[in-house]
C-alpha positions in Angstrom: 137.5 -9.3 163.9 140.7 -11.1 163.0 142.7 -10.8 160.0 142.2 -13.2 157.6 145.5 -15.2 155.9 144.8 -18.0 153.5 148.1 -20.1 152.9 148.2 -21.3 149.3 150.8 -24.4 149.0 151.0 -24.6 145.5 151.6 -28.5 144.5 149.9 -30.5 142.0 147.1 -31.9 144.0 146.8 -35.1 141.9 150.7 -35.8 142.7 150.7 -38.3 146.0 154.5 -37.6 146.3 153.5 -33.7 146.6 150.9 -33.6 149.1 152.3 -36.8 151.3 153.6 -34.1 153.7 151.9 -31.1 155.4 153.9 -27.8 154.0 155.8 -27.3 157.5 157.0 -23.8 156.1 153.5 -22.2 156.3 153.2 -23.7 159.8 156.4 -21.6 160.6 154.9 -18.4 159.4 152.0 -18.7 160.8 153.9 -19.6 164.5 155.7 -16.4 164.1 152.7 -14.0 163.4 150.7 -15.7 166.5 153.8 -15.3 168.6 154.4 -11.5 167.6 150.8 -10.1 167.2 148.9 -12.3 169.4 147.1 -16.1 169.1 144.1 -14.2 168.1 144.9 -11.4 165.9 144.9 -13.3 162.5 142.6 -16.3 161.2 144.4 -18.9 158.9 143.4 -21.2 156.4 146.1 -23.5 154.6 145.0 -25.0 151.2 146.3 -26.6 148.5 144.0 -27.0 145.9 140.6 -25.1 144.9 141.8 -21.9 145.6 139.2 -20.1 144.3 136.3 -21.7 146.1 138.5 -20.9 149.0 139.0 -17.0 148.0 135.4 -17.0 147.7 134.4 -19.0 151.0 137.0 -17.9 153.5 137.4 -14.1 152.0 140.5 -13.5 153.1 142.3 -10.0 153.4 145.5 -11.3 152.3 147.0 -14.4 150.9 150.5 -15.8 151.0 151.9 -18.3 148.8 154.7 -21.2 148.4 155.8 -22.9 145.8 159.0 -25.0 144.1 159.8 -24.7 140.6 158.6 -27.3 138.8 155.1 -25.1 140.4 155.8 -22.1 140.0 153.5 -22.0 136.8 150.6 -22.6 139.3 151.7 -20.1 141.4 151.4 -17.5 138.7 148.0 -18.7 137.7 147.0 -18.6 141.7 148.5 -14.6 141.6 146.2 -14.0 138.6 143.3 -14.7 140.4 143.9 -13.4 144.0 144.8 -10.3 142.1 141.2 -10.1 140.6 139.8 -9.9 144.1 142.3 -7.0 144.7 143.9 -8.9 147.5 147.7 -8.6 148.4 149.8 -11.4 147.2 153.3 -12.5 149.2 154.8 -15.6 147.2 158.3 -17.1 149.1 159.4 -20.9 148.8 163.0 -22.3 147.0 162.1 -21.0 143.7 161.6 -17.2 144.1 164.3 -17.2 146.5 166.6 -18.6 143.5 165.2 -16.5 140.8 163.7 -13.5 142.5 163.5 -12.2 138.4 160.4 -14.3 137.9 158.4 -12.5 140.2 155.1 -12.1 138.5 153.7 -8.8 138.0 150.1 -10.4 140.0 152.3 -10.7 143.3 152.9 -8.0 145.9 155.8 -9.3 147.3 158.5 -12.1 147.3 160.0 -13.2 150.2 163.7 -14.0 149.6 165.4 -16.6 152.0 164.1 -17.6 155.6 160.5 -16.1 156.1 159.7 -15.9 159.6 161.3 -12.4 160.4 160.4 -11.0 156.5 156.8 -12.2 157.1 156.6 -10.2 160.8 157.7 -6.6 158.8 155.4 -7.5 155.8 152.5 -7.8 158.0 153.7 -4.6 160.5 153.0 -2.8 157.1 149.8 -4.3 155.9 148.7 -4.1 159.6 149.4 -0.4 159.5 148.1 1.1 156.0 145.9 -2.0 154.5 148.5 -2.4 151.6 152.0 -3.9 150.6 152.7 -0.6 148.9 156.1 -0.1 147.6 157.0 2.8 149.1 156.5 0.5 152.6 158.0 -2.6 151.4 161.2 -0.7 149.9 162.3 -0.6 153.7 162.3 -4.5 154.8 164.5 -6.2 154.1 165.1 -9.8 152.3 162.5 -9.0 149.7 162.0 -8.3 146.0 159.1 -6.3 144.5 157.7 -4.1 141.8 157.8 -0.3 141.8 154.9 1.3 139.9 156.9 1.3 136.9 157.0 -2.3 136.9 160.7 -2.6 137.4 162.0 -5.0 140.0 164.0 -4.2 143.2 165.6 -6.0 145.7 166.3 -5.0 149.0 169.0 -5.5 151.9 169.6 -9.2 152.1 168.3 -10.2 155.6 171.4 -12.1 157.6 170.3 -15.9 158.8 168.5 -16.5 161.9 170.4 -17.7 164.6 169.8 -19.2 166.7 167.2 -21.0 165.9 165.9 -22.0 169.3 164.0 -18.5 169.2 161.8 -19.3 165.9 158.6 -20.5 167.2 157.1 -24.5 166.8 155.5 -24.7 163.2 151.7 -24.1 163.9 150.5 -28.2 163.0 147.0 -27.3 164.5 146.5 -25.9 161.2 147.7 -28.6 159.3 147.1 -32.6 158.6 149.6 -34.8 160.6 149.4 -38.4 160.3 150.7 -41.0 161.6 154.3 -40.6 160.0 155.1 -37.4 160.2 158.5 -35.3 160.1 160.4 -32.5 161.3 163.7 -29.9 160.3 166.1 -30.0 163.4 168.6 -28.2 161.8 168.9 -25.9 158.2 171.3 -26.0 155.4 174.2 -28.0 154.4 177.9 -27.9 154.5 178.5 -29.5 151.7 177.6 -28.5 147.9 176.4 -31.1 145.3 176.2 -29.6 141.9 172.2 -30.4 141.6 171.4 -29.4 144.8 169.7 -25.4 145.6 168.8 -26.5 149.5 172.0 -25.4 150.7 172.1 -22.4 149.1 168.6 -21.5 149.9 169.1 -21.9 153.8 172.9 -20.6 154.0 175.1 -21.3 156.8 174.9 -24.5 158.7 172.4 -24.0 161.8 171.5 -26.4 164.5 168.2 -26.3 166.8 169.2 -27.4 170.5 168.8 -31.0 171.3 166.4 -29.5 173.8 164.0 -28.1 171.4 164.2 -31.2 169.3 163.0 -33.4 172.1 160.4 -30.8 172.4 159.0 -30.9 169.0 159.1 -35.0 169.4 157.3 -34.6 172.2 154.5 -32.8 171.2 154.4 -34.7 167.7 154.1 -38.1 170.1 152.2 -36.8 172.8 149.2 -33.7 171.0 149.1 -35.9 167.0 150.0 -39.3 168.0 152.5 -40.1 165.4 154.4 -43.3 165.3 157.0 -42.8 162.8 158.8 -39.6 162.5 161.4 -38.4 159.7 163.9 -35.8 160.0 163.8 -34.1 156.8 166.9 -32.2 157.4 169.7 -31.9 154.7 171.9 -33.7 157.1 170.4 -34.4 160.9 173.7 -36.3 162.0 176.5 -33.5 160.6 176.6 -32.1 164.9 178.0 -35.6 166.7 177.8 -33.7 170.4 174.1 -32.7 169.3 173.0 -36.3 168.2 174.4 -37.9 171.4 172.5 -35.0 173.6 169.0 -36.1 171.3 169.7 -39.6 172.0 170.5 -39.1 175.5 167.9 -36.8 176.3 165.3 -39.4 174.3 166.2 -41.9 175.9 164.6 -40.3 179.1 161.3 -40.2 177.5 158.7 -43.3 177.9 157.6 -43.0 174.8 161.1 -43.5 172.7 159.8 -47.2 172.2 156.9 -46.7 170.8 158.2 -44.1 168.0 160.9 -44.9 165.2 162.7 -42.3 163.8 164.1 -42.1 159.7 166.9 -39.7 158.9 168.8 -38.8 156.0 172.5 -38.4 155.9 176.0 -38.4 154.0 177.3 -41.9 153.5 181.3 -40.7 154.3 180.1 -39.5 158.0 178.5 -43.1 158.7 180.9 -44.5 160.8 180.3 -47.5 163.6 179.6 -44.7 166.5 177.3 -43.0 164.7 175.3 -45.8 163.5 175.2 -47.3 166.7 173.6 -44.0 168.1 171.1 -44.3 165.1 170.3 -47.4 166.5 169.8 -46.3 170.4 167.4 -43.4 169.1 165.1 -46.2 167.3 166.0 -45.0 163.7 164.5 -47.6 161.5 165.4 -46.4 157.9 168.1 -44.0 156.7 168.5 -42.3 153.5 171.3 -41.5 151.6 172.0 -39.3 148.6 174.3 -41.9 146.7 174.0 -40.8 143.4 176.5 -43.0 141.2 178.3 -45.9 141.5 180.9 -44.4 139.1 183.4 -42.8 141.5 184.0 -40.2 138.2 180.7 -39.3 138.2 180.2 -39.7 141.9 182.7 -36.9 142.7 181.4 -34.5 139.4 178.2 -34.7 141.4 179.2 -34.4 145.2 182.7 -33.7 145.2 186.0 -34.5 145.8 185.4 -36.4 149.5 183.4 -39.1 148.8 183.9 -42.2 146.9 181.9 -45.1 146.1 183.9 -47.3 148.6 182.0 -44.8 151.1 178.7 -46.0 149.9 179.3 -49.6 150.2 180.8 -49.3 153.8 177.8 -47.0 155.0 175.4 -49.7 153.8 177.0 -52.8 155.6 177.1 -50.6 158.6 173.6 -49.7 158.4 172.7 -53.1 157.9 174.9 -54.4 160.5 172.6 -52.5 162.9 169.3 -53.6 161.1 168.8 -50.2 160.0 166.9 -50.0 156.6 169.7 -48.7 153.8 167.5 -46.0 151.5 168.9 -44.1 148.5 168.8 -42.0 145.4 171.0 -42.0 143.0 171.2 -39.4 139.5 172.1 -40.1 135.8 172.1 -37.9 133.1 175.1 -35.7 133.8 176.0 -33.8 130.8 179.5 -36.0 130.0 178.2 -39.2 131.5 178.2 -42.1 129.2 175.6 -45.0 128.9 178.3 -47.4 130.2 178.9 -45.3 133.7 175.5 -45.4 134.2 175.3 -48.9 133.7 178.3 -48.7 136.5 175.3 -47.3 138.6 172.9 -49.9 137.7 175.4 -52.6 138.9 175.8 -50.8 142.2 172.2 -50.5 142.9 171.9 -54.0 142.1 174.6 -55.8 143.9 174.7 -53.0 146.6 172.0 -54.7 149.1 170.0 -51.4 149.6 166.1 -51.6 151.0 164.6 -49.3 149.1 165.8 -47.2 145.7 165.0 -43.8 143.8 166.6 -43.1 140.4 166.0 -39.8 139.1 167.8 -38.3 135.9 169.6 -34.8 136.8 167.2 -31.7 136.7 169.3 -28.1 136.7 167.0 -26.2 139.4 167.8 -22.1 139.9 170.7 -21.2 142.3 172.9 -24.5 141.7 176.4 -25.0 139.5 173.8 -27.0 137.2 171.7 -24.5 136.2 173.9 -22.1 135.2 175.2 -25.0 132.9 172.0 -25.7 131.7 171.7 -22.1 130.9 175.0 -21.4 129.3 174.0 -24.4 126.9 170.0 -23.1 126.1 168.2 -25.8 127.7 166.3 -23.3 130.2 166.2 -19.6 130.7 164.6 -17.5 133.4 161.8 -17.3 131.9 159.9 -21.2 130.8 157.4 -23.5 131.6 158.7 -24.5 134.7 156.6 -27.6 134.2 159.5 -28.8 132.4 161.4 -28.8 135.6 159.3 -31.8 137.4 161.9 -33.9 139.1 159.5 -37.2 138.2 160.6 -37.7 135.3 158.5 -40.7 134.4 155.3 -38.4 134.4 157.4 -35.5 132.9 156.0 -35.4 129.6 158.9 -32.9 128.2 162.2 -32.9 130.5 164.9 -30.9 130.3 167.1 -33.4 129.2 171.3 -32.3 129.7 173.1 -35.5 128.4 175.9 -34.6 125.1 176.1 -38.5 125.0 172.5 -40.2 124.8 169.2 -39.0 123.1 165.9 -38.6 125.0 164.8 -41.9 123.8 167.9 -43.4 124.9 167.5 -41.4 128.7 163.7 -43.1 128.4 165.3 -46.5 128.0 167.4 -46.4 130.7 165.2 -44.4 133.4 162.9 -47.4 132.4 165.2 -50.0 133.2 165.9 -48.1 136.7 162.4 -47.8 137.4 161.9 -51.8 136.7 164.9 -52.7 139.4 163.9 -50.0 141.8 160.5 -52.4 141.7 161.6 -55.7 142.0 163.8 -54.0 145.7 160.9 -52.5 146.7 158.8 -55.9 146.4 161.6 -58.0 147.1 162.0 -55.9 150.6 157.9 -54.6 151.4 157.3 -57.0 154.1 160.1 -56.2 156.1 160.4 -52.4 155.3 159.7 -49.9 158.2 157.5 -47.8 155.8 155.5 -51.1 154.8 152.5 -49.2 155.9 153.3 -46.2 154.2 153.6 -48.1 150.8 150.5 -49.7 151.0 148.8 -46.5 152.0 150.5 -44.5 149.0 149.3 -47.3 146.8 146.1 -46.5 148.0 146.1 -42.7 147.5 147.4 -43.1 143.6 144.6 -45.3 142.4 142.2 -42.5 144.0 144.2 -40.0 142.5 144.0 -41.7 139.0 140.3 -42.4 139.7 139.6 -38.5 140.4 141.7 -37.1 137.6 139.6 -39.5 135.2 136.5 -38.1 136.7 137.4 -35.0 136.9 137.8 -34.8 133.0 134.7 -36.2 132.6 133.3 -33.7 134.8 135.4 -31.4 132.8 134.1 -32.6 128.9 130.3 -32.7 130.1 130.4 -28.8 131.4 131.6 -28.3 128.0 129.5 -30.2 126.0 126.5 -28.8 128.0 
């Protein structure tokens, strides 16, 4: 009989934002084992809600679970009861790579950094004796666990893969892929924004061939039938001989007209050749961190090499081109003052963008603002990571960093972003490549609302019975 994995993705499952996109990481994992072991050694199940109907339907041998911060609460409470059925418990994700101190005493195992090789040695172990003892574990690498006294240890960091060509196609057969989907063609980041843990999660800069890109779009296109697809890389465009070879080698393909592309990418390396390539590969939409329209603020947040005059010209290039001009922007830095975020506002509002997301600055493990945050008493390594929700309109208690504006006054003025960032998105829906997308998301959040409210019915009846 196979083994049995059950993949826990811990998200809030009434969040639309959370569960929009299948957990690709899992899919990696689970590609890996099937490569190394065999197609039919293991059986997986990927879930994301009820995961106790699932330990008790699926009785699995051993779970595995991911998670970001703002989750990792969840997580915990998921450990607690895997760990009543006496099952092994791996956790790995962004946030116990970050803090591998919070490691609760219900998990096994925490998987620091890239997974795929970690998870192969892990499961060589529990393959061989039945258990993640730590006696077993103390000898693989890239992990950090529990001896039986309950003290923590890591081991020998495990170097980056490279290249990436040899890590295996996520498994999507056990996933949900729609119709817009995405991929990673390449992981980490070169530069370093002060909010930002991705690129010191994944490391060193690595690229996967233009060959194996094409590859993944092909089997997206030609096995799921997806029409839109969205490179959820850090920054897709930061190789210029690699995105020539994916346009060029795209451009073979029949099917390039039928499929549009979104990608994200730095507004300083948007110059007229790249753009135009943007445009021969079908990219309908690019994002762009942009983050302030106060070049002081602009360069606190991403550094010294970008200005605002960098944002503006990326946008009339990508406009130029008919491309669909996407960004986010930050407020709330610790020194920023009401009247450079207003300098933000103006930006946003004047700066002919297609679609907008204003989020106020939330200090995540691993990054230059968490160890401010820390240094000041607004989090520790041990909280309710709840606090941590990057939404921070249904963040009931934020960590808020400004030393010039109250809560009430970040409430305001998130509020007054949130009411512009409406009026672009209605002002552009018609004509947006992700009209669909909206109207679909619409959809799922009045069902979401619906099934919260009757789930607390459901909830207040079993108690008053």
């Amino acid at each position: 009989m196979p083994t049995k994995v059950l993949w826990v993705n811990a998200i809030n499952p009434y969040a639309e934002i959370e569960y929009r996109y299948p957990p690709l990481g899992l899919g990696y994992l689970a590609s890996s084992l099937r490569a190394h072991f065999g197609p039919d050694t293991f059986q997986f199940r990927v879930v994301n809600r009820d995961v106790e109907e699932a330990l008790t339907d699926f009785q699995p041998d051993i779970v595995g679970i991911t998670t970001v911060t703002q989750n990792y609460s969840m997580a915990k409470k998921y450990a607690r009861a895997i760990r009543q059925k006496r099952l092994p418990v791996i956790i790995g994700g962004i946030h116990i790579s970050m803090l591998p101190s919070s490691l609760s005493p219900d998990m096994d195992v925490g998987v620091i950094g890239e997974g795929e090789e970690t998870i192969l040695d892990l499961f060589e172990l529990f393959m061989k004796k039945g258990n993640l003892d730590s006696e077993g574990v103390s000898q693989i690498r890239g992990i950090v666990y529990r001896n039986p006294g309950g003290s923590l240890h890591l081991t020998e960091k495990r170097p980056p893969l490279f290249p990436l060509d040899r890590i295996s196609m996520p498994a999507r057969d056990l996933l949900s892929i729609e119709k817009h989907s995405y991929l990673f063609s390449s992981r980490g980041c070169p530069f370093r924004c002060v909010f930002c843990a991705s690129s010191r999660y994944w490391g060193p800069v690595r690229f996967f061939s233009a060959e194996y890109v094409v590859r993944e779009i092909r089997e997206l296109v030609g096995a799921y039938g997806v029409k839109l697809i969205s490179f959820y890389d850090d920054l897709m465009i930061a190789d210029g001989p690699r995105l020539k070879k994916i346009v060029s080698l795209l451009q073979r393909e029949d099917f390039l007209p039928k499929v549009k592309f979104s990608v994200n990418a730095r507004a300083n390396l948007l110059d007229e050749g790249v753009v135009k390539l943007l445009k021969e590969m079908n990219v309908v939409s690019v994002g762009m961190g942009l983050e302030s329209g106060n070049e002081r603020v602009l360069r606190y947040l991403k550094g010294p090499h970008i200005s605002v005059a960098d944002n503006q010209t990326a946008i009339r290039l990508l406009k130029k081109y008919g491309i669909a001009a996407n960004a986010s922007f930050v407020i709330g830095s610790p020194d920023e003052t009401e009247e450079e975020i207003g300098d933000t506002y103006r930006f946003i509002k004047t700066g002919g963008l297609s679609f907008v997301d204003a989020y106020v600055i939330t200090p995540f493990p691993g990054t230059p603002i968490w160890e401010y945050a820390k240094s000041v008493g607004a989090v520790q390594d041990d909280m309710e990571w709840e606090r941590l929700n990057v939404n921070y309109g249904t963040n009931p208690n934020p960590v808020i960093l400004s030393q010039t504006l109250s809560k009430e006054a970040m409430d305001r003025l998130f509020a007054k972003f949130q009411r512009l960032r409406l009026f672009i998105a209605m002002k552009n829906i018609l004509r947006h490549p992700f009209f669909w997308d909206i109207c679909r998301l619409s959809a799922r959040r009045m069902f979401n609302k619906l099934r919260k409210v009757h789930k607390r019915k459901g909830d207040k009846t079993l108690l008053e019975g």
